[in-house]
N, C-alpha and C positions, 0 to 999 in steps of 0.2 A: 504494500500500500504506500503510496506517495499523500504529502500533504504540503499544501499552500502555504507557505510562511512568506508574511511582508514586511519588508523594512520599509519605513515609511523615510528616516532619516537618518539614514546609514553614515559615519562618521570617519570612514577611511575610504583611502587612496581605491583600492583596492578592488574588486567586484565580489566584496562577500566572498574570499579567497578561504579563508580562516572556514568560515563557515557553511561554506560547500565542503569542503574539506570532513570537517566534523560529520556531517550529517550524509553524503554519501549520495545514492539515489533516491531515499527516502524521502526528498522535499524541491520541490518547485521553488525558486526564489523569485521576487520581484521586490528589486531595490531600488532605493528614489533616497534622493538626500533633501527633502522639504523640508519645510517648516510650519505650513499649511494646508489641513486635511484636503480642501477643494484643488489643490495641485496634484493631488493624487487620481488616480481615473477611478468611477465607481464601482467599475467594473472589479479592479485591483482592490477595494475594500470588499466588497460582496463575495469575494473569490476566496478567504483567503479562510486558512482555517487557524492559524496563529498567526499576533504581531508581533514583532521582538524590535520595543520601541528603545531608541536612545532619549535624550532630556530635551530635544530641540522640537519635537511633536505634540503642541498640548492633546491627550486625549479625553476630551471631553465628552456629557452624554450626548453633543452631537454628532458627532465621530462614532462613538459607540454604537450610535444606531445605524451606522451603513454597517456594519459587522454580522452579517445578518447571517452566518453561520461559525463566526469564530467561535473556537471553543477552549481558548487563552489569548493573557497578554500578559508580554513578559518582559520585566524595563531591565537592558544592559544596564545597571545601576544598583545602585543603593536606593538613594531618593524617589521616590514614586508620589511628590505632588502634585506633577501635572497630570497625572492620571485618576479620571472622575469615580475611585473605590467602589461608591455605591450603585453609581448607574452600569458600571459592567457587573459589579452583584446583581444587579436586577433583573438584567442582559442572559442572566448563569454563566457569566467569564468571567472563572479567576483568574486574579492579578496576581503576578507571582515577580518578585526580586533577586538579583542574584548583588547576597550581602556581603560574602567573601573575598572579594576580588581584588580590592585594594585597602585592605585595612595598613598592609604594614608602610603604604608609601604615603597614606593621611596621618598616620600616625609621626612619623618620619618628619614628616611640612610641618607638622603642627610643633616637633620640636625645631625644625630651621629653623621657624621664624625668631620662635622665642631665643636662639644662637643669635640669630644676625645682631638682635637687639643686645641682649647681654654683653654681647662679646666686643659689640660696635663695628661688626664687619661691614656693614652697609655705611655707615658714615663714614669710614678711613677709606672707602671705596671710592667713593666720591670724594673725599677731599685730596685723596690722592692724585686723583683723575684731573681735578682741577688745577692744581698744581702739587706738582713731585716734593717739590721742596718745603715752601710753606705747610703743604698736608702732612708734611712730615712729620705730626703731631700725633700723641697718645691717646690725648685730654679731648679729640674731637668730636667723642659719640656724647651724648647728654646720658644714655640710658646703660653705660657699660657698669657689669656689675657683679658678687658673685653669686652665685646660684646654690650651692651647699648650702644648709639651712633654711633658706626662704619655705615660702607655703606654696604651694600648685595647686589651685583646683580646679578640677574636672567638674562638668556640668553633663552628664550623660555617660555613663559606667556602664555603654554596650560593648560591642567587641573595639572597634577604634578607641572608646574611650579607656576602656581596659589595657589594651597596647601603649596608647598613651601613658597614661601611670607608669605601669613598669619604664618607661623610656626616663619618665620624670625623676621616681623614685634612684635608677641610676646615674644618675647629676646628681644627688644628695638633697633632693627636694622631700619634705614633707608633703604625701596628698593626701588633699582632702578631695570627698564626693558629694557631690548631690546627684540621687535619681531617683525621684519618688516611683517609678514601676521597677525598680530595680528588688531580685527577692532577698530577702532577709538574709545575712550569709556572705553575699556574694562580697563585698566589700571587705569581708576575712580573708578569703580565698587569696583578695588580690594583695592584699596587707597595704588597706588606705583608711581613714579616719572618713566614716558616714555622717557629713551634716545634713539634719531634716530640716529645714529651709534653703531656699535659693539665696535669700538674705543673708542669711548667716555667710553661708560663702563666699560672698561678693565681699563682707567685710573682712572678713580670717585672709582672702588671699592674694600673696604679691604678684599672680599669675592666676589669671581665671581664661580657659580653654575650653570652647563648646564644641561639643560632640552630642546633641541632640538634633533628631528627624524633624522635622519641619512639616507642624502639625495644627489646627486652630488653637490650643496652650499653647504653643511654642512660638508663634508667630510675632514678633516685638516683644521677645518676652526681656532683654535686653532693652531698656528704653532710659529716656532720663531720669530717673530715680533710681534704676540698679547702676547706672553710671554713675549717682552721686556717692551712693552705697560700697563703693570700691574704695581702697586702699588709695591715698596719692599716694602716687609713685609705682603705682602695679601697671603692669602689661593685659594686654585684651588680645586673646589669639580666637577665630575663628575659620575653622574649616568644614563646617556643618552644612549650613544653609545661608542664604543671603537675606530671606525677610526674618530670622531668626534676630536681627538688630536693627536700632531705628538708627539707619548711616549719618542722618543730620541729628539724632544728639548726640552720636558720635563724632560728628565734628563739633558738638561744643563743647566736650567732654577733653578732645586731645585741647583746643584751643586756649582753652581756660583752666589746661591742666589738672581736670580733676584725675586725669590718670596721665602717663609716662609713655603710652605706647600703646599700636597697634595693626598686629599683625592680619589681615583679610585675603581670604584665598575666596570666598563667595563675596555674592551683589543681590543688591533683588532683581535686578536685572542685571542681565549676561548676554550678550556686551552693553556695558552702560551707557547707549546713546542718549539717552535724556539727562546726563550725567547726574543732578544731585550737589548740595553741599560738599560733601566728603571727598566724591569723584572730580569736582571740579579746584577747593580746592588743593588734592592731589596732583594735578593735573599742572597749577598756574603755579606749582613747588611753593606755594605760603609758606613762610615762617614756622607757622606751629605743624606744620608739618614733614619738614625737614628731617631726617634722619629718626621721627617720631612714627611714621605711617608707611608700612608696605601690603601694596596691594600685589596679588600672583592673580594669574587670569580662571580660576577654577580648574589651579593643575594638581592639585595636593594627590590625588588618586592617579595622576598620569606613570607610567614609566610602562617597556615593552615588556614586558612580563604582567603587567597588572591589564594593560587592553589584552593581551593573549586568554587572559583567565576570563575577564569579562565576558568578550565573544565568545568562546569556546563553552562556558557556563549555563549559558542564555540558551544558546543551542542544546543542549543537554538538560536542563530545566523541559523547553517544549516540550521535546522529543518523549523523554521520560513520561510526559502528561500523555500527548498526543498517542504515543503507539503503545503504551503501558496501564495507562491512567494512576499515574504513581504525582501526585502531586507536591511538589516542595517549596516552602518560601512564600507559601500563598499570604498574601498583604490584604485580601477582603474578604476574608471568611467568614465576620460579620453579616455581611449583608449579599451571602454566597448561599441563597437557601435550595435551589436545584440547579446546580451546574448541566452546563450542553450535555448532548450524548453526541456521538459521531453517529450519523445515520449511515444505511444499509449504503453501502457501493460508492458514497461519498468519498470524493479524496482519490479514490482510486486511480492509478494512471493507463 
């Protein structure tokens, strides 16, 4: 049996190489690098008996509804917000994730940044660059500093956040956690200090680092009052989500120094053409933002071994469902009350 799988917007070079590969003669591909369902032909949504969407496809219930025999979607991803949970539950398509993929190179970014800052690699970078001589100074980062001792807290003690920690923990950091769905225990396990507020840990720590899903709680859950609530002089790492912070109290927060620094690998929006306070300005090098604010382009999960896992995953998530009915990672089982069947001779090539 063959099955229809569509990439709606496929994110390499490549023609689905990787994952014709994976998958053999078992799967039809039709691949399209969009960004908008009405660019895709109806035909290609109607046809297709899985999607194996990346982050650049909102799928929404209007989308969902040309689906009109899929029986998965599956995000190359972690993050599954652009995808509308309940209306593919409603649909009987489960939404399935593949969360493994790149934990060790988020986890990784999420200590760089906090490096470039401590260590002042980013300012001796630049002052170097501008001049050899003159940059030839020690004293030029504002946030160089040591790390033994200080507090780390983590905001999301799932597997990233969990790598995290340990990453931390070996620099000599003290962590502390917050994750109110986190089970009882787990915080043993990893050998971190559990605070039950968010508050509590924005004030305990010199390094607050998010690692939560971007969810209706999570969404600004960062805003100006947990900014006032931080430590002067802490650092702000994120590599989670981008509406998980409000960018423009963040820019009043570096500007007026209620914090030291700030490390950003997400945006609410990717790429930030409408720029923003924050992004703009980043952008025009302002003062309070000099050697205080780096932005990475939502690459913390990149490296060729972590896209290898991703595609190759995603493929094997389907498949597994499709030709098995072995379901794994499913994200809407909530609201997943009678999944598709594959009908009689469907699919078939």
């Amino acid at each position: 049996m063959t099955h229809t799988i569509v990439v709606p917007d496929f994110q390499f070079a490549d023609d689905a190489k990787l994952e014709r590969g994976v998958a053999g003669a078992r799967v039809r591909w039709k691949v399209y690098r969009e960004r908008k369902a009405d660019r895709i032909p109806a035909a290609a949504w109607a046809a297709s008996d899985a999607i194996l969407c990346w982050h650049e496809m909102p799928m929404g219930a209007d989308t969902i509804r040309r689906l009109i025999r899929c029986r998965q979607i599956v995000r190359c991803g972690v993050g599954f917000d652009h995808v509308d949970l309940e209306a593919a539950g409603a649909a009987g398509i489960p939404v399935c994730n593949v969360p493994d993929y790149g934990t060790s190179e988020v986890a990784d970014h999420a200590i760089a940044l906090l490096l470039a800052f401590t260590r002042g690699i980013v300012a001796a970078h630049n002052a170097l660059k501008a001049d050899p001589v003159r940059g030839w100074d020690y004293r030029t980062s504002p946030t160089t500093r040591r790390m033994r001792g200080s507090r780390f807290g983590i905001v999301g003690l799932g597997r990233i956040g969990t790598a995290t920690a340990l990453r931390a923990k070996a620099f000599g950091y003290e962590v502390l956690a917050y994750d109110p769905y986190l089970s009882n225990g787990q915080e043993i396990a990893v050998g971190v200090l559990r605070l039950s507020s968010l508050n509590e840990l924005l004030s305990a720590s010199d390094v607050v680092s998010l690692h939560a899903p971007l969810t209706p709680e999570t969404r600004g859950m960062i805003g100006r009052a947990q900014l006032r609530r931080m430590k002067r002089g802490s650092i702000l790492i994120n590599t989670s989500r981008g509406p998980v912070i409000d960018t423009d109290a963040l820019a009043e927060a570096l500007q007026n120094e209620w914090i030291d620094a700030a490390g950003i690998d997400v945006l609410p929006e990717e790429p930030p053409t409408s720029g923003g306070r924050l992004v703009e300005a980043y952008c025009k090098n302002l003062p309070w933002t000099r050697n205080r604010l780096i932005l990475t382009p939502h690459s913390a999960w990149s490296s060729a071994a972590s896209q290898a896992d991703a595609r190759t995953k995603a493929v094997e998530t389907c498949l597994d469902y499709l030709g098995h009915d072995r379901l794994r990672n499913c994200v809407n089982a909530e609201f997943l009350s009678s999944p598709r069947k594959l009908a009689k001779g469907r699919g078939r090539g």
